[in-house]
C-alpha positions in Angstrom: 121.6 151.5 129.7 122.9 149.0 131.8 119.7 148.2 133.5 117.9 148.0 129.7 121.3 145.7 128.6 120.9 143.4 132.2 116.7 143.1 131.5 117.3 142.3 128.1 120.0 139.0 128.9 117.9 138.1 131.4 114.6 137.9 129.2 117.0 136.1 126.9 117.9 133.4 129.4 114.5 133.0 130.5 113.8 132.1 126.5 116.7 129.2 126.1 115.1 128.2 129.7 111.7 127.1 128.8 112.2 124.2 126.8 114.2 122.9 129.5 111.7 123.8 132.2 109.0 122.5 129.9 110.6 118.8 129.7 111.3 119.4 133.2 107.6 119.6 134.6 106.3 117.3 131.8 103.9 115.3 133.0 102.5 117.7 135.6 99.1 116.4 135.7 97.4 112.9 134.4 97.9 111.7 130.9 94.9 110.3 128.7 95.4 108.0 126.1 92.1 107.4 123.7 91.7 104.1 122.6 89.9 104.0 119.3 88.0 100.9 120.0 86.0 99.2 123.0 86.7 97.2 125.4 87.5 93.6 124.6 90.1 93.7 122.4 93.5 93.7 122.0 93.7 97.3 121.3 92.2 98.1 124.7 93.8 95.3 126.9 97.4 96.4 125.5 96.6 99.9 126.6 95.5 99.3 129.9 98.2 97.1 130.3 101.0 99.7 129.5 98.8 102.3 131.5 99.8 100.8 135.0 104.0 101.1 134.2 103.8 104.1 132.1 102.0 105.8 135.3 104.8 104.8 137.3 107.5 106.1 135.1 105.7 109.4 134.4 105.2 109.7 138.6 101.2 110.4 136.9 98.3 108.6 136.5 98.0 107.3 133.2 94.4 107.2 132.2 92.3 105.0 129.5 89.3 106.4 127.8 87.5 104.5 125.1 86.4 106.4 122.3 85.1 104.0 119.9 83.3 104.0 116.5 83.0 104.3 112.7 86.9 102.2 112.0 88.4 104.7 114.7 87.4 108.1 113.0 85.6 109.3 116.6 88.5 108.5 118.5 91.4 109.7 116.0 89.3 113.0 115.6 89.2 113.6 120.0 93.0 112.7 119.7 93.8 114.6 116.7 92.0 118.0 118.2 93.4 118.3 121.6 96.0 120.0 122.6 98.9 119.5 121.7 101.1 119.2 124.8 101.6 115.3 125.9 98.4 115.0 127.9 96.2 113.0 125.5 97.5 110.2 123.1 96.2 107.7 121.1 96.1 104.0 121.0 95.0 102.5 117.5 95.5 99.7 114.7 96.9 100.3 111.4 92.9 100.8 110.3 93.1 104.3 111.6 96.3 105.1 109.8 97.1 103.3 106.9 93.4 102.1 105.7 90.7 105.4 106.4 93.4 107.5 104.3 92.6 105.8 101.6 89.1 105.0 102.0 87.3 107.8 102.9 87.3 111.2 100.7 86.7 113.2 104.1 87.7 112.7 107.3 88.3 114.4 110.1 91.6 114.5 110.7 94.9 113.4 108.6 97.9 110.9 110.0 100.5 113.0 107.9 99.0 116.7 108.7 97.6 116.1 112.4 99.6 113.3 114.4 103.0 112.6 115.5 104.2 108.9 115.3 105.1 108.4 119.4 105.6 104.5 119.4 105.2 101.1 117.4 103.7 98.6 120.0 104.1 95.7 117.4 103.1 93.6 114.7 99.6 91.3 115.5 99.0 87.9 114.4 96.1 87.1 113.3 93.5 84.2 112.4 90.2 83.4 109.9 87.8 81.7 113.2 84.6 80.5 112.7 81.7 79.8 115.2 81.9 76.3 116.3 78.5 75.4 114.4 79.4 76.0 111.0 78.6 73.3 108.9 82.4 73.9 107.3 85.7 72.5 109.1 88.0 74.2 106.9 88.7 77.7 105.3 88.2 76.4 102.0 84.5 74.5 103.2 83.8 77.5 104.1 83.9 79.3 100.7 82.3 76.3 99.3 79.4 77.1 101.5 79.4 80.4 100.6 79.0 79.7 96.8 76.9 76.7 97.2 74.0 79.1 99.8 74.8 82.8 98.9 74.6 85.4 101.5 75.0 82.4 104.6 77.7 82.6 105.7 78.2 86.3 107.6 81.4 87.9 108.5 81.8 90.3 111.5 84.4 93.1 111.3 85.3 96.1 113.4 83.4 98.5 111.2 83.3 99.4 107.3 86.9 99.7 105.7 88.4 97.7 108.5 90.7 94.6 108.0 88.0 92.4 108.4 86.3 94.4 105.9 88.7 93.8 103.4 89.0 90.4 103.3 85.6 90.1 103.1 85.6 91.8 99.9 88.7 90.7 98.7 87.8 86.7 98.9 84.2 87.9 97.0 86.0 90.0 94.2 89.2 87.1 93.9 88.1 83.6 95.3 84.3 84.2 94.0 83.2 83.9 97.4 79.4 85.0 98.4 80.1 86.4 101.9 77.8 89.2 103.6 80.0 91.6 105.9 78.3 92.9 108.5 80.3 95.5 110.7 80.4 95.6 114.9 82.2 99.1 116.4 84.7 97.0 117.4 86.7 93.7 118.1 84.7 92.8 121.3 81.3 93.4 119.9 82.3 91.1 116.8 84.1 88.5 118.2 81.1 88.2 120.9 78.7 87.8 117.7 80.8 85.4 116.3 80.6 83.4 119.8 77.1 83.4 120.0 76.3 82.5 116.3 74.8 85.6 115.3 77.4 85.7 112.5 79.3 82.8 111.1 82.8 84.0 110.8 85.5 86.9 111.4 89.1 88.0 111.4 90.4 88.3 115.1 94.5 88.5 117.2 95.2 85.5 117.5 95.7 86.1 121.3 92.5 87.3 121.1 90.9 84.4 119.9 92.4 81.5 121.6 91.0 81.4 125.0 87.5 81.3 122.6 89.0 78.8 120.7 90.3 76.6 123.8 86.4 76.7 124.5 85.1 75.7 121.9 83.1 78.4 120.9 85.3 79.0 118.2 87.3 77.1 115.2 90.2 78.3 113.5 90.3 78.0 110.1 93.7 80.2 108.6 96.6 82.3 109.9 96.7 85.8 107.9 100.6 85.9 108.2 103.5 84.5 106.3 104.1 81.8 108.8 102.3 79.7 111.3 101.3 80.7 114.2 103.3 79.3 117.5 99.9 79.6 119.1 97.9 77.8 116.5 100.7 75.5 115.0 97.9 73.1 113.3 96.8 75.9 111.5 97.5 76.5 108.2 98.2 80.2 106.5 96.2 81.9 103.7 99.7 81.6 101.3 99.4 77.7 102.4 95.8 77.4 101.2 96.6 79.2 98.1 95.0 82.5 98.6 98.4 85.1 99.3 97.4 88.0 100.5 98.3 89.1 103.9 97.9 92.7 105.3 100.1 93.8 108.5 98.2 94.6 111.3 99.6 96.5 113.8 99.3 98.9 117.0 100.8 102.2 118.0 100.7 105.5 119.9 100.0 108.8 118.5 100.2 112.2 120.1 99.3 115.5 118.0 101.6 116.5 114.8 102.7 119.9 117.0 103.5 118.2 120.4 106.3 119.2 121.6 109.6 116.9 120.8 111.1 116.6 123.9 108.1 115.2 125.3 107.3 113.1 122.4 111.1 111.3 123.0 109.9 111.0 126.6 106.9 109.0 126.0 108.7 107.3 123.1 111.5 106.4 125.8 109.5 105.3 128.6 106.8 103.3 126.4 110.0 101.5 124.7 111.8 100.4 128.2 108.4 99.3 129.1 107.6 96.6 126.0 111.3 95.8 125.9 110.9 94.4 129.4 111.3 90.7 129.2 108.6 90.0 132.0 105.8 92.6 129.9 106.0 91.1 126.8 105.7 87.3 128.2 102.6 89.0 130.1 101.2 91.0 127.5 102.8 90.5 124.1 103.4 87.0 123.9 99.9 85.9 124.8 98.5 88.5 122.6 100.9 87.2 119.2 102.1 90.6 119.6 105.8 90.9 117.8 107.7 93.7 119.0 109.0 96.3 115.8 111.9 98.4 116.2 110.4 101.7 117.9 112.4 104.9 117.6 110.6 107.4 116.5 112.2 107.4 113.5 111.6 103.7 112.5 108.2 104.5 113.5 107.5 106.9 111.0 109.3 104.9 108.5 106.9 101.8 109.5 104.0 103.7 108.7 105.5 105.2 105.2 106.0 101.7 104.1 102.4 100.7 105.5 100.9 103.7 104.1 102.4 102.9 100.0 100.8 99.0 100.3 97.7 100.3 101.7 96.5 101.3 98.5 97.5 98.4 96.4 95.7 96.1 98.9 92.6 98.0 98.8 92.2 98.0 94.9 93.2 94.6 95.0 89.7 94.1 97.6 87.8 96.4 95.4 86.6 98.1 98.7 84.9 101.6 97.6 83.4 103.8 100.5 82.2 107.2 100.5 
């Protein structure tokens, strides 16, 4: 009896231990994090950049895999199926979450149902840039060229039902404009065609865009915000130029909806002391027109609720309709 009673206590113990042991060994082994898009833009570059201090708070390598294509379904899919213990997140825009949602009747996985909200990296600027040889020097020539020649002027976006997607359609459907989207699997691949003139136009990060602009390969022609840009203070907004309608854009990382909570405060933790660093986000941030947003996990989730209620409105307001 007393051997049975001692077993039984000890098999108990053992139970209320292994949460505690889990968070201990958490991370035993290297730690991917899928980025959604390729290389290039700022999706990618923020991720590698919080992959070097990350690894060294962890005490484990901290690796970045791009997973790119169709508006981040391949890569949200990987992230969404794997297991569900820490060792793969996600890095993605507010496309992925927010925007596919409500597009798409199927996909492959569901922010609500599969993925747990691990941190907000911020709030993106972003600008309206032309390639340099556009016969247009403004945002509004531009629609006038548009109208006047009727499928010239092209617009590159990151893929169907993207941001850039939707302001194609939404400047066609509410500033009669004749613009021809043509989607890239990403921001490299469609700022590059932008560049090199193979399209006309596109919506980039600001941070993004401005060593391009400083080259002259680009011109800027609006800020898609509520307020100037301190990068690109000459540069006037969409609500200046009398077209109102800005969409956030934003990053974050995402683990799976069943990963364990201690470890998702961990990584929420560590990934917070990291982009409230002063020295990171003058690095990384700043040059990117990255705003920091308040990132508990908590605030996070709320983020994307409120993110997730305008999505729709701002889609019927573009008229986008995919399958």
């Amino acid at each position: 009896m007393l051997r049975t009673t001692l077993t039984f206590c000890a098999a108990a113990l053992a139970a209320l231990a292994a949460p505690l042991a889990h968070a201990q060994a958490y991370p035993s082994k290297p730690v991917r994090v899928i980025v959604t898009f390729p290389p290039g833009g700022a999706t990618d570059t923020i991720a590698r950049a919080l992959s070097q201090p990350l690894t060294q708070a962890l005490g484990q390598q901290v690796v970045v895999e791009n997973r790119p294509g169709a508006n981040a379904i391949i890569g949200m899919e990987a992230c969404a199926k794997a297991a569900p213990d820490g060792y793969t997140l996600c890095l993605t825009n507010n496309d992925a979450i927010t925007f596919n949602p409500a597009l798409f009747a199927k996909l492959p996985y569901d922010p609500e149902r599969d993925l747990y909200p691990i941190a907000n990296v911020g709030v993106i600027e972003q600008v309206i840039v032309a390639n340099a040889g556009l016969p247009a020097g403004s945002f509004k020539e531009m629609l006038e060229l548009s109208r006047r020649n009727p499928g010239t002027v092209t617009w590159s976006s990151f893929g169907p039902g993207s941001m850039g997607h939707l302001y194609v359609d939404w400047l066609n459907n509410n500033a009669r404009a004749k613009i021809v989207h043509v989607p890239y699997k990403g921001a490299g691949p469609a700022m590059n065609a932008v560049a090199a003139g193979e399209v006309g136009v596109s919506l980039f990060a600001v941070g993004a865009a401005l060593p391009l602009v400083k080259a002259g390969k680009l011109k800027p022609l609006a800020i898609v915000a509520s307020k100037r840009s301190t990068h690109m203070p000459d540069v006037p907004t969409l609500d200046e130029l009398g077209y109102p309608f800005v969409v956030r854009a934003w990053l974050g990382v995402f683990a799976q909806k069943a990963v364990p909570d201690d470890v998702a405060r961990r990584l929420n933790a560590e990934i917070g002391k990291i982009l409230g660093d002063p020295a990171f986000r003058e690095k990384w941030l700043a040059v990117q027109a990255i705003d920091a947003a308040p990132n508990s996990l908590e605030q996070f989730a709320a983020f994307i609720r409120e993110d997730q209620k305008v999505a729709l409105t701002n889609l019927r307001a573009a008229g986008i309709h995919l399958d």
